[in-house]
N, CA, C, O and CB atoms as a CASP TS submission, in Angstrom:
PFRMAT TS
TARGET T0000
AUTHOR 0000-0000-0000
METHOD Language model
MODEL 1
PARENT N/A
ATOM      1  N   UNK     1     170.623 119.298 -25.508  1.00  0.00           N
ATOM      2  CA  UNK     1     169.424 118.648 -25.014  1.00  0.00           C
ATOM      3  C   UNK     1     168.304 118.856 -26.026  1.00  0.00           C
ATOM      4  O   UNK     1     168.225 119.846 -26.754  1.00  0.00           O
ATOM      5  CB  UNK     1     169.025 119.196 -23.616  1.00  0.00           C
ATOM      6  N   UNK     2     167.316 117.687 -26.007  1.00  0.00           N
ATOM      7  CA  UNK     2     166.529 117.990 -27.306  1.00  0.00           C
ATOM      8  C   UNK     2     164.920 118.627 -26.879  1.00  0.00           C
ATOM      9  O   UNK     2     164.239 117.907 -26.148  1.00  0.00           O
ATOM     10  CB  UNK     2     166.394 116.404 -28.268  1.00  0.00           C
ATOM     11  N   UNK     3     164.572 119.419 -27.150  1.00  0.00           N
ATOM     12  CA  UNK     3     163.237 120.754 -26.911  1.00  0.00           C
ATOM     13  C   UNK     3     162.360 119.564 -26.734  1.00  0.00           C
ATOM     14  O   UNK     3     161.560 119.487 -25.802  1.00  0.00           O
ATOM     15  CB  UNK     3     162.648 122.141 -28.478  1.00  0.00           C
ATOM     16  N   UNK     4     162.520 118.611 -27.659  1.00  0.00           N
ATOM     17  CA  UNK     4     160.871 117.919 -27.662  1.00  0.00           C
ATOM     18  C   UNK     4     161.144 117.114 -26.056  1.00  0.00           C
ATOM     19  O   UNK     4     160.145 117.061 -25.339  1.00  0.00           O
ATOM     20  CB  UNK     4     160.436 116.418 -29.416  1.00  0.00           C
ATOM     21  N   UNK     5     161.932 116.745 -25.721  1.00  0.00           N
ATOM     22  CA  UNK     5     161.881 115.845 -24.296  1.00  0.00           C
ATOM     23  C   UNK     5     161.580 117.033 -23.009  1.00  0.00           C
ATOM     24  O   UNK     5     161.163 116.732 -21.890  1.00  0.00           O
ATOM     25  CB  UNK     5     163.676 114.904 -23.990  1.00  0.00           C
ATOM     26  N   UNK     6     161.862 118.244 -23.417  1.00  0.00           N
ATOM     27  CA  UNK     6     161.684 119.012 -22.498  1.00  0.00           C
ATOM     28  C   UNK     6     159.915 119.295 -22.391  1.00  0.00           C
ATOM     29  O   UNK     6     159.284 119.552 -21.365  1.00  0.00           O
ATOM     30  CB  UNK     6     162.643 120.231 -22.796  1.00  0.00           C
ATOM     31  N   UNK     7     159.432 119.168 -23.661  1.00  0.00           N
ATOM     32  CA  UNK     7     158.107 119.820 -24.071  1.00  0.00           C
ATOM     33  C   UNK     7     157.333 118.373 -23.428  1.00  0.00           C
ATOM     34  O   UNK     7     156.360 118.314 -22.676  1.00  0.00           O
ATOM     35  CB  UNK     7     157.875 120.289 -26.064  1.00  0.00           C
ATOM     36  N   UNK     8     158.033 117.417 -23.937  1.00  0.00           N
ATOM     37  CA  UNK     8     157.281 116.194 -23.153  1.00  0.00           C
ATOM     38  C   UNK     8     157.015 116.169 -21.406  1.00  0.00           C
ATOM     39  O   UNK     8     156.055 115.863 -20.699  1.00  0.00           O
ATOM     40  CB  UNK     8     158.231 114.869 -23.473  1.00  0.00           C
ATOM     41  N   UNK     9     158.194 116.585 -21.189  1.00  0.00           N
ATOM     42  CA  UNK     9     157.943 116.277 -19.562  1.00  0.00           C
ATOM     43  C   UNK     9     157.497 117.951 -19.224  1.00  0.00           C
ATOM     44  O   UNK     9     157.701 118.095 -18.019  1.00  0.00           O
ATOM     45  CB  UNK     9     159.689 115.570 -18.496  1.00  0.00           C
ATOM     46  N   UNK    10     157.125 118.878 -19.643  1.00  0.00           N
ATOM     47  CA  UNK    10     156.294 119.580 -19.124  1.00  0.00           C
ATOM     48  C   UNK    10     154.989 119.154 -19.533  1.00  0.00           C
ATOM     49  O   UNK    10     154.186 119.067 -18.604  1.00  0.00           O
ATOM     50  CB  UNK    10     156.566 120.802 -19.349  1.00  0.00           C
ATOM     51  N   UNK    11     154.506 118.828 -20.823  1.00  0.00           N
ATOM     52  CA  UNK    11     152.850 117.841 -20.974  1.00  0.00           C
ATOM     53  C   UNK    11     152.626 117.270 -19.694  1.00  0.00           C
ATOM     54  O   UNK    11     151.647 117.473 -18.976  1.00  0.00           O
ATOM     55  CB  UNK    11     152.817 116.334 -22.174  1.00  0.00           C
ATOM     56  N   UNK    12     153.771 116.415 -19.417  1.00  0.00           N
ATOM     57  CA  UNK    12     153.220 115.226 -18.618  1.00  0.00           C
ATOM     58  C   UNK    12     153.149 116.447 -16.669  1.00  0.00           C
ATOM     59  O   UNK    12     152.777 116.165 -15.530  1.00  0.00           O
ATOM     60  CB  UNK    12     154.865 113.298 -18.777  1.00  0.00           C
ATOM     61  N   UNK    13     153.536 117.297 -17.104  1.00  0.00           N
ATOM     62  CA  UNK    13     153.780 117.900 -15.409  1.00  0.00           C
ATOM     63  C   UNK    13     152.425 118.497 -15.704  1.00  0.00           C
ATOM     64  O   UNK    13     151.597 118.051 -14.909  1.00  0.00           O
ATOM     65  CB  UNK    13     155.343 119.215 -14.848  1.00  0.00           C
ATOM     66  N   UNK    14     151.938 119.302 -16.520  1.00  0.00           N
ATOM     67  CA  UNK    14     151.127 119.894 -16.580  1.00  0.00           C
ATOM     68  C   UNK    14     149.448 119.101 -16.396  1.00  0.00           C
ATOM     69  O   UNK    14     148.507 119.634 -15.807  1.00  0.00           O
ATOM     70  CB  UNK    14     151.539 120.514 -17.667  1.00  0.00           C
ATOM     71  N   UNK    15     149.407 117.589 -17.134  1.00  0.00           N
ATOM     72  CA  UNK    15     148.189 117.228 -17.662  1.00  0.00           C
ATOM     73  C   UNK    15     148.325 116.421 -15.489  1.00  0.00           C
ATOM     74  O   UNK    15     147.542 116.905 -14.672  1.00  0.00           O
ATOM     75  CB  UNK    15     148.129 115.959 -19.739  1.00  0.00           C
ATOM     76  N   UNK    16     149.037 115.647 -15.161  1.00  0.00           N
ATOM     77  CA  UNK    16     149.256 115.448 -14.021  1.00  0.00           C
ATOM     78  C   UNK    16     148.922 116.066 -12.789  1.00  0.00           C
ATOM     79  O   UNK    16     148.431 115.436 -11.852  1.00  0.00           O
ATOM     80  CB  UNK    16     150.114 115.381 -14.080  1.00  0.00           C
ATOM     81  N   UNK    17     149.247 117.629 -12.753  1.00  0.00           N
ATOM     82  CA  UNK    17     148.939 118.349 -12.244  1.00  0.00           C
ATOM     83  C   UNK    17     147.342 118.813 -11.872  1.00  0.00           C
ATOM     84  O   UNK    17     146.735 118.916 -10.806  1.00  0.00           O
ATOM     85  CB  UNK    17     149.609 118.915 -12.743  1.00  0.00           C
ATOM     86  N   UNK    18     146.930 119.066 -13.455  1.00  0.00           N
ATOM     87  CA  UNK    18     145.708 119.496 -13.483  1.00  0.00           C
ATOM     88  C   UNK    18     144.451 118.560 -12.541  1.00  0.00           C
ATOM     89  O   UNK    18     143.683 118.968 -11.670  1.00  0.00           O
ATOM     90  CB  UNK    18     145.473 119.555 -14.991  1.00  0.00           C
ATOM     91  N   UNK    19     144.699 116.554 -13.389  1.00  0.00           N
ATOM     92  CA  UNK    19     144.611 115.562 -12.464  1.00  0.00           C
ATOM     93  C   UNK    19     144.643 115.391 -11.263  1.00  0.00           C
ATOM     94  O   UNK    19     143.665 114.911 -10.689  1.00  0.00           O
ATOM     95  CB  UNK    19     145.147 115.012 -12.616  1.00  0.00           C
ATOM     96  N   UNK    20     145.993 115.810 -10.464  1.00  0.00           N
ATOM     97  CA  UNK    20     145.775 116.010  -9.000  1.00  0.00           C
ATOM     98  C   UNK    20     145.002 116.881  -8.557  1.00  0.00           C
ATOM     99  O   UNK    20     144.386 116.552  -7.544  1.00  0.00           O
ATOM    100  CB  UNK    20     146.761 116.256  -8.387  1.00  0.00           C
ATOM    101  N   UNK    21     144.705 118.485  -9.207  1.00  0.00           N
ATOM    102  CA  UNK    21     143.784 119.012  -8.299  1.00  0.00           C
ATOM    103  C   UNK    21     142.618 118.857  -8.821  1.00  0.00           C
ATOM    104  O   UNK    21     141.727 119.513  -8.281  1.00  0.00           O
ATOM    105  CB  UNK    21     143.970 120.292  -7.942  1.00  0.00           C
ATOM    106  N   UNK    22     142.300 118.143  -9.778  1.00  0.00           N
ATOM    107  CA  UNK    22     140.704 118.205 -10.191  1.00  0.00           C
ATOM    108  C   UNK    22     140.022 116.807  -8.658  1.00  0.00           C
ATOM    109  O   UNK    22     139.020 116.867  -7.946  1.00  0.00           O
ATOM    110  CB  UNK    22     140.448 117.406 -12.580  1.00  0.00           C
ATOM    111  N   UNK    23     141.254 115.641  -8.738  1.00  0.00           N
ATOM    112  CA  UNK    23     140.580 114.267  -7.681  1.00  0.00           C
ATOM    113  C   UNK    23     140.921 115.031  -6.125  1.00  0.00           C
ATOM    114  O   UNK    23     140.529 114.509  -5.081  1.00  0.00           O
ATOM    115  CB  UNK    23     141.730 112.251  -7.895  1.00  0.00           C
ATOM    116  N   UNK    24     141.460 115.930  -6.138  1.00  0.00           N
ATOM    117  CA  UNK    24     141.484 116.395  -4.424  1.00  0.00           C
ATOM    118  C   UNK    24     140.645 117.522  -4.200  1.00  0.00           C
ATOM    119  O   UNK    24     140.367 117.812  -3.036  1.00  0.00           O
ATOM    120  CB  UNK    24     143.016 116.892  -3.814  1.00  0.00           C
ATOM    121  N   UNK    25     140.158 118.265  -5.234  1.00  0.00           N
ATOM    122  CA  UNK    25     138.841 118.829  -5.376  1.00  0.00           C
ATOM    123  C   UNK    25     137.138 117.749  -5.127  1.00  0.00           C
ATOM    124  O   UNK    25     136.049 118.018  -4.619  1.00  0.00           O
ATOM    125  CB  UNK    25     139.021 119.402  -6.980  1.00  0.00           C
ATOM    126  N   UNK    26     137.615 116.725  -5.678  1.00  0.00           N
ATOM    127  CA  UNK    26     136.831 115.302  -5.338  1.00  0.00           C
ATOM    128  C   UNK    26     137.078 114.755  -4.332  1.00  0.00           C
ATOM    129  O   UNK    26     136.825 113.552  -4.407  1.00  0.00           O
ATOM    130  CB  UNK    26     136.978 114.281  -6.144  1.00  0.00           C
ATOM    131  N   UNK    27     137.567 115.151  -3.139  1.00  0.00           N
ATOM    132  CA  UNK    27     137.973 114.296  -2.211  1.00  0.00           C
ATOM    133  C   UNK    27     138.730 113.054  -1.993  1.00  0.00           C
ATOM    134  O   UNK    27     138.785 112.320  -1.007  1.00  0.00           O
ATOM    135  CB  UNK    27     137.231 114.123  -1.886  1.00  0.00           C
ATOM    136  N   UNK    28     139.405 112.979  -3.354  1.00  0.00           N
ATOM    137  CA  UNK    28     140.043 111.576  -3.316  1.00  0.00           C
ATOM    138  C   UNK    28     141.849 111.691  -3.291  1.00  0.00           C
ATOM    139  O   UNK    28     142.741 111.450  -4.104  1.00  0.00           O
ATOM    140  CB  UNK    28     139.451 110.687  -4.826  1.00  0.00           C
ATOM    141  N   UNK    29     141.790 112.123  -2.091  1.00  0.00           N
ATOM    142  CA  UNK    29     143.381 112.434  -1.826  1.00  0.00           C
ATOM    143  C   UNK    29     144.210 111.568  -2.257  1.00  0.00           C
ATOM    144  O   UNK    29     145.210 111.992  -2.836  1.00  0.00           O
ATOM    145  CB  UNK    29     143.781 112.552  -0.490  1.00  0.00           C
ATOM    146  N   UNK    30     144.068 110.467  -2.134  1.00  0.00           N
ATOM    147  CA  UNK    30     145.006 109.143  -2.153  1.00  0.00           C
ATOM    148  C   UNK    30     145.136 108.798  -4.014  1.00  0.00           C
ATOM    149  O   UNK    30     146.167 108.758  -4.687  1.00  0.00           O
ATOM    150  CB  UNK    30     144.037 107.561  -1.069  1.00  0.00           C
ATOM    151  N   UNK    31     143.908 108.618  -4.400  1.00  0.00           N
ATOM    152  CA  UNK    31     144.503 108.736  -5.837  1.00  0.00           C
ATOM    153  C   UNK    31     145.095 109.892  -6.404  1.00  0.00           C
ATOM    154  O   UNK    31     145.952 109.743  -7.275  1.00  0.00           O
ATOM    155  CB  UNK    31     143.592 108.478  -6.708  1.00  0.00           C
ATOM    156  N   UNK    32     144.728 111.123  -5.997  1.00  0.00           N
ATOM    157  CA  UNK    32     145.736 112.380  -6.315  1.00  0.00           C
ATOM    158  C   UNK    32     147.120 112.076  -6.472  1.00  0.00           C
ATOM    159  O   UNK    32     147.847 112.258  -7.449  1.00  0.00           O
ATOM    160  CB  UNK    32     145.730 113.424  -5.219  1.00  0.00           C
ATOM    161  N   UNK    33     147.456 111.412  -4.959  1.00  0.00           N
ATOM    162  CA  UNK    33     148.744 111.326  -4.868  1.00  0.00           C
ATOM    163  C   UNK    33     149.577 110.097  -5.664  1.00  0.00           C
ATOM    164  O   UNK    33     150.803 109.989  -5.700  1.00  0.00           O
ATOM    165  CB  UNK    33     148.919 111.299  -3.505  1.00  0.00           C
ATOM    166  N   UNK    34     148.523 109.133  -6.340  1.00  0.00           N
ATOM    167  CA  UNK    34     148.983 108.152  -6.840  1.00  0.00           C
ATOM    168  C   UNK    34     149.188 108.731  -7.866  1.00  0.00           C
ATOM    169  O   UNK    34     150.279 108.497  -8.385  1.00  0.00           O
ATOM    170  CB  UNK    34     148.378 107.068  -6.842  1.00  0.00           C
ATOM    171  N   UNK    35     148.402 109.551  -8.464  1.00  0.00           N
ATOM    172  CA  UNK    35     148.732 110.111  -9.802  1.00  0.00           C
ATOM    173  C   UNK    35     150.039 111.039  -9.983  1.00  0.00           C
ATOM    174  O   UNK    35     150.866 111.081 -10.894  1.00  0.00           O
ATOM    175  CB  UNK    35     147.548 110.913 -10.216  1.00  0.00           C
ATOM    176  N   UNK    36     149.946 111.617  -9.027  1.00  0.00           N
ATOM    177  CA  UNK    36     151.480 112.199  -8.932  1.00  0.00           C
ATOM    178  C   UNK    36     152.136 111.238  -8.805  1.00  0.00           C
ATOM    179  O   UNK    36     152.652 111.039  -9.905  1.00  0.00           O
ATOM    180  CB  UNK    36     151.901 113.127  -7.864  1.00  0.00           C
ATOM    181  N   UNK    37     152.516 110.324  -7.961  1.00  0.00           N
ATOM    182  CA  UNK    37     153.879 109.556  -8.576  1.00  0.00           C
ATOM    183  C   UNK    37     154.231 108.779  -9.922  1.00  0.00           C
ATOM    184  O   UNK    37     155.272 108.383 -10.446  1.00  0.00           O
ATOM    185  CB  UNK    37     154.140 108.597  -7.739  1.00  0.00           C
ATOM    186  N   UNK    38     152.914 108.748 -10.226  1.00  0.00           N
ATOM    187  CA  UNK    38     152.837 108.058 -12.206  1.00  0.00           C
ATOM    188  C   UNK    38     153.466 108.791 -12.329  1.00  0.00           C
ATOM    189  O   UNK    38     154.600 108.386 -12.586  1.00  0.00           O
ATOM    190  CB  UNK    38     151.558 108.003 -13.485  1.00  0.00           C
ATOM    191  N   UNK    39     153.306 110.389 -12.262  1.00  0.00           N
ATOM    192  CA  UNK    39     153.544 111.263 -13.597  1.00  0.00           C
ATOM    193  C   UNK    39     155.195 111.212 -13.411  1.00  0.00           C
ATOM    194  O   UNK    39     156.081 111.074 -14.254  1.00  0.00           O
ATOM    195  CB  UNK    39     152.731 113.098 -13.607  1.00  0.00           C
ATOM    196  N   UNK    40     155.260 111.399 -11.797  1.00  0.00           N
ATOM    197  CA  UNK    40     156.921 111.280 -11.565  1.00  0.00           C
ATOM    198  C   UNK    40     158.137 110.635 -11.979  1.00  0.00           C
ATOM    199  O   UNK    40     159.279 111.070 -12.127  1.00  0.00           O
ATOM    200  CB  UNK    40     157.092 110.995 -10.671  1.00  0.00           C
ATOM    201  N   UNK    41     157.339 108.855 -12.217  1.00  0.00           N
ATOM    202  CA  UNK    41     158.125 107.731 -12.684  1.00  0.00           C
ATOM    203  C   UNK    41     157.817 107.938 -13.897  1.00  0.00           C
ATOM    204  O   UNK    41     158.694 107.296 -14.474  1.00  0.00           O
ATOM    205  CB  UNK    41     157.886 106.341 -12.187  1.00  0.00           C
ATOM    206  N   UNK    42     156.676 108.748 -15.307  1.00  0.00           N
ATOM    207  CA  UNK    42     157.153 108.238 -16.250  1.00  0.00           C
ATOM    208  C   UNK    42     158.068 109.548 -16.590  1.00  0.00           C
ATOM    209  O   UNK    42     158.998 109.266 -17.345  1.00  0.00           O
ATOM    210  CB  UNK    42     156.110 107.648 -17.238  1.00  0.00           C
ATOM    211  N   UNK    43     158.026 110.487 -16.321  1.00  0.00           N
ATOM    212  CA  UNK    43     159.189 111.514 -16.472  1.00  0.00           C
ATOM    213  C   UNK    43     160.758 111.144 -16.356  1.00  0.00           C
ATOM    214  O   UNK    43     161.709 111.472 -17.065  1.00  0.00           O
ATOM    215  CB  UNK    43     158.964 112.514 -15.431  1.00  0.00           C
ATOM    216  N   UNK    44     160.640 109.989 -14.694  1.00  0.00           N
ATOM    217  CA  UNK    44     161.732 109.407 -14.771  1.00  0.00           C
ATOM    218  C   UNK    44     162.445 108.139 -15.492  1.00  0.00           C
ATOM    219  O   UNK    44     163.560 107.622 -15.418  1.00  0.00           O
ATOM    220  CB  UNK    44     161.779 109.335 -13.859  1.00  0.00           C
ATOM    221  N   UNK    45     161.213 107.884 -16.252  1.00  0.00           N
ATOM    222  CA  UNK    45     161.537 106.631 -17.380  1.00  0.00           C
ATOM    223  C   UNK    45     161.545 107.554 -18.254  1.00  0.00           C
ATOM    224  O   UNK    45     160.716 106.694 -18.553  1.00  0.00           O
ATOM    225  CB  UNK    45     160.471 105.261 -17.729  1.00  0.00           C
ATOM    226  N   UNK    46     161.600 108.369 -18.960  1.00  0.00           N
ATOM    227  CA  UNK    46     161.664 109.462 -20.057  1.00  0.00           C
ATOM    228  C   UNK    46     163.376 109.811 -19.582  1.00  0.00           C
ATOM    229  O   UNK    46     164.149 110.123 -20.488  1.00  0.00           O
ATOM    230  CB  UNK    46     160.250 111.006 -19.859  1.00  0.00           C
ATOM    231  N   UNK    47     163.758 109.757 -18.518  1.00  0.00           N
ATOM    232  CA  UNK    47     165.273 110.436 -18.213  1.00  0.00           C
ATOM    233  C   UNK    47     166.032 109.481 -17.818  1.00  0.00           C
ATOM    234  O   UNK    47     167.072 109.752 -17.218  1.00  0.00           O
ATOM    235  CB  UNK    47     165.398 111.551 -17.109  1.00  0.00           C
ATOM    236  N   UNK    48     165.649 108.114 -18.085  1.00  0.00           N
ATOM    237  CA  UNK    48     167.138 107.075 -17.662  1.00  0.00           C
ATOM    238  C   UNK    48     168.103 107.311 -18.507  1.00  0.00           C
ATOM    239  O   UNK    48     169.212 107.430 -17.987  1.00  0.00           O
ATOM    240  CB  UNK    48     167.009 105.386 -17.754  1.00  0.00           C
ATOM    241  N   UNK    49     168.040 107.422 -19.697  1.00  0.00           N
ATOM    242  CA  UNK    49     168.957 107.483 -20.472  1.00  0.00           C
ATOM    243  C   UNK    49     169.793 109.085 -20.435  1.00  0.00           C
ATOM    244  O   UNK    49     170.944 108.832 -20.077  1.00  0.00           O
ATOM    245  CB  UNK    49     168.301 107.048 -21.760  1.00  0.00           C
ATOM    246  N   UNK    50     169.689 110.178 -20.601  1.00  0.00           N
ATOM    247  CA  UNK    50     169.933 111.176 -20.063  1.00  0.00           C
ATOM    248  C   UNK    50     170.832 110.999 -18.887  1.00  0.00           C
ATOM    249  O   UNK    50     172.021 111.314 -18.853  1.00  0.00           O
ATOM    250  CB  UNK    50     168.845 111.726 -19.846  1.00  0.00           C
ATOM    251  N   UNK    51     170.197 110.508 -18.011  1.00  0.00           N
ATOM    252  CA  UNK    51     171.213 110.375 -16.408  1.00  0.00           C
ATOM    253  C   UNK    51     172.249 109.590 -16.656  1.00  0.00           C
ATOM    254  O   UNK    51     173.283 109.828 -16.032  1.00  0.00           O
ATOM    255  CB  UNK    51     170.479 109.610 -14.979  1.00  0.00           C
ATOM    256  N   UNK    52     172.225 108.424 -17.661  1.00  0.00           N
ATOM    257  CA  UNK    52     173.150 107.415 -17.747  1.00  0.00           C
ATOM    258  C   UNK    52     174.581 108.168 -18.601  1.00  0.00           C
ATOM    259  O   UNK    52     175.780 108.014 -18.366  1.00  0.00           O
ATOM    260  CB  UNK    52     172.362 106.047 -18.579  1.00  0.00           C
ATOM    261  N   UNK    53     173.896 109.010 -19.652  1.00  0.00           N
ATOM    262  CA  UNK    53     174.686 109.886 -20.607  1.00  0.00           C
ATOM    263  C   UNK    53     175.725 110.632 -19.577  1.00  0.00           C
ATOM    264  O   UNK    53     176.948 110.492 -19.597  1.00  0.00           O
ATOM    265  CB  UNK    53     173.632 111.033 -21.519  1.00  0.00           C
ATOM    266  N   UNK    54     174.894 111.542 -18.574  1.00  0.00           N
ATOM    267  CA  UNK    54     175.534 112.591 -17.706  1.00  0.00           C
ATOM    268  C   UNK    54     176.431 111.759 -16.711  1.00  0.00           C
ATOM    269  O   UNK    54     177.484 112.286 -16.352  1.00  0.00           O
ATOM    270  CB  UNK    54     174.383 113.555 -16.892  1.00  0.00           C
ATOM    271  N   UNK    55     176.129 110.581 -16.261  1.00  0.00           N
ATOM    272  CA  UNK    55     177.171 109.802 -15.704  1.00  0.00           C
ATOM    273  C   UNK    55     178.829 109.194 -16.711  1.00  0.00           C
ATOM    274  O   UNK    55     179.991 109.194 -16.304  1.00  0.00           O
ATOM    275  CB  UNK    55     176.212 108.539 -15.228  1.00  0.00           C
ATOM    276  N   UNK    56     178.479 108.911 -17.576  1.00  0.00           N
ATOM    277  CA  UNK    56     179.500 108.678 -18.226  1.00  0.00           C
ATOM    278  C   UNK    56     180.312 109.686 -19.029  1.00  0.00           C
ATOM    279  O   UNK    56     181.389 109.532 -19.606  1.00  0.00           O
ATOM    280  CB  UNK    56     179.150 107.830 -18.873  1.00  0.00           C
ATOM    281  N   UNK    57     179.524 110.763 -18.921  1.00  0.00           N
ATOM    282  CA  UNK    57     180.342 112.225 -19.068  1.00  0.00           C
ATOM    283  C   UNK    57     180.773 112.426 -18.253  1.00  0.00           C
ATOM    284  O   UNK    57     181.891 112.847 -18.550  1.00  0.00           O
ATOM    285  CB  UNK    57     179.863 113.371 -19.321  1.00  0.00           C
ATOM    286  N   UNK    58     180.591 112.418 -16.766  1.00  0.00           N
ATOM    287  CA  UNK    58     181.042 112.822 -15.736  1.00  0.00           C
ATOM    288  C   UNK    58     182.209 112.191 -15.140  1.00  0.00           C
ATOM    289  O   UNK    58     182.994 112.565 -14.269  1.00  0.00           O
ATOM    290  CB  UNK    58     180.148 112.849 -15.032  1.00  0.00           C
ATOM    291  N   UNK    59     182.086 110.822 -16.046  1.00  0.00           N
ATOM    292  CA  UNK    59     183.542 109.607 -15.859  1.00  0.00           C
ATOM    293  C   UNK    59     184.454 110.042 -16.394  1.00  0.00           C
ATOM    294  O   UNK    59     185.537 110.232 -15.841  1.00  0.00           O
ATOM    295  CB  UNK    59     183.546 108.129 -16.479  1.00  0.00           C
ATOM    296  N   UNK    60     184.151 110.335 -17.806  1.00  0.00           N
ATOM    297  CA  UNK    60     185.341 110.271 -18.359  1.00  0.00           C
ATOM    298  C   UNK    60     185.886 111.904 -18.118  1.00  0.00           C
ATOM    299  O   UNK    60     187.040 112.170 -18.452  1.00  0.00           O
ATOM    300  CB  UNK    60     185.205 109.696 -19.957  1.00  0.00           C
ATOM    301  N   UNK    61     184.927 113.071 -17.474  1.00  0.00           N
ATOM    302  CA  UNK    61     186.092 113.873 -17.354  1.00  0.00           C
ATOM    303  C   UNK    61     186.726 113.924 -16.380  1.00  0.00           C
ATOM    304  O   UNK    61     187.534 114.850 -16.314  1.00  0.00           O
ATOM    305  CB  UNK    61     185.960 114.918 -17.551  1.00  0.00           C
ATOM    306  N   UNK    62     186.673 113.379 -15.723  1.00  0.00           N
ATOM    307  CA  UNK    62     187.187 112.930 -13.964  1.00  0.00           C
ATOM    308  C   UNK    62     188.271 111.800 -14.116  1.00  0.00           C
ATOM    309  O   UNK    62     189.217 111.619 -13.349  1.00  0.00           O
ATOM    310  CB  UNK    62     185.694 112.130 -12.829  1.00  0.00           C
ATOM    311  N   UNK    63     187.921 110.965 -15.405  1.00  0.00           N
ATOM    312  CA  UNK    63     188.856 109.592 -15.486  1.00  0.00           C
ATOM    313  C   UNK    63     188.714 108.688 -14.627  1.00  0.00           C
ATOM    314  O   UNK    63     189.576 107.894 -14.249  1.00  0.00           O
ATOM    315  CB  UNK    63     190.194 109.761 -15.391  1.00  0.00           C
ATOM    316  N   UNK    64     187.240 108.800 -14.164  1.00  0.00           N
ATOM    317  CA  UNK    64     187.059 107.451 -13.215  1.00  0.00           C
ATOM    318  C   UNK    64     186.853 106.241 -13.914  1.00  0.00           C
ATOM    319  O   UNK    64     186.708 105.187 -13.294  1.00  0.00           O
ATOM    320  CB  UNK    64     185.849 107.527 -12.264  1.00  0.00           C
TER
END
């Protein structure tokens, strides 16, 4: 697995994070939570490929 994708999706957990509690410190719950699911989906657009890898590893040692 490569360090920099790991270092990426902790940036993105971290700067996200900070974001949610600075707007729910502001009272703005609802964008908090919008911002958390950004950060969620681009982490999970950062890992399609990864999941797709671990699926077709997982085929061929199974022989499905």
């Amino acid at each position: 697995m490569d360090i920099n994708l790991i270092f990426k999706i902790a940036g993105i957990g971290i700067i996200t994070a900070v974001l949610s509690l600075v707007l729910k410190k502001a009272e703005r719950d609802e964008q908090a939570m919008m911002t958390t699911l950004a950060g969620l989906i681009v982490v999970l657009m950062l890992l399609i490929d990864r999941i797709g890898e671990l699926f077709s590893t997982v085929k061929a040692v199974f022989g499905l």
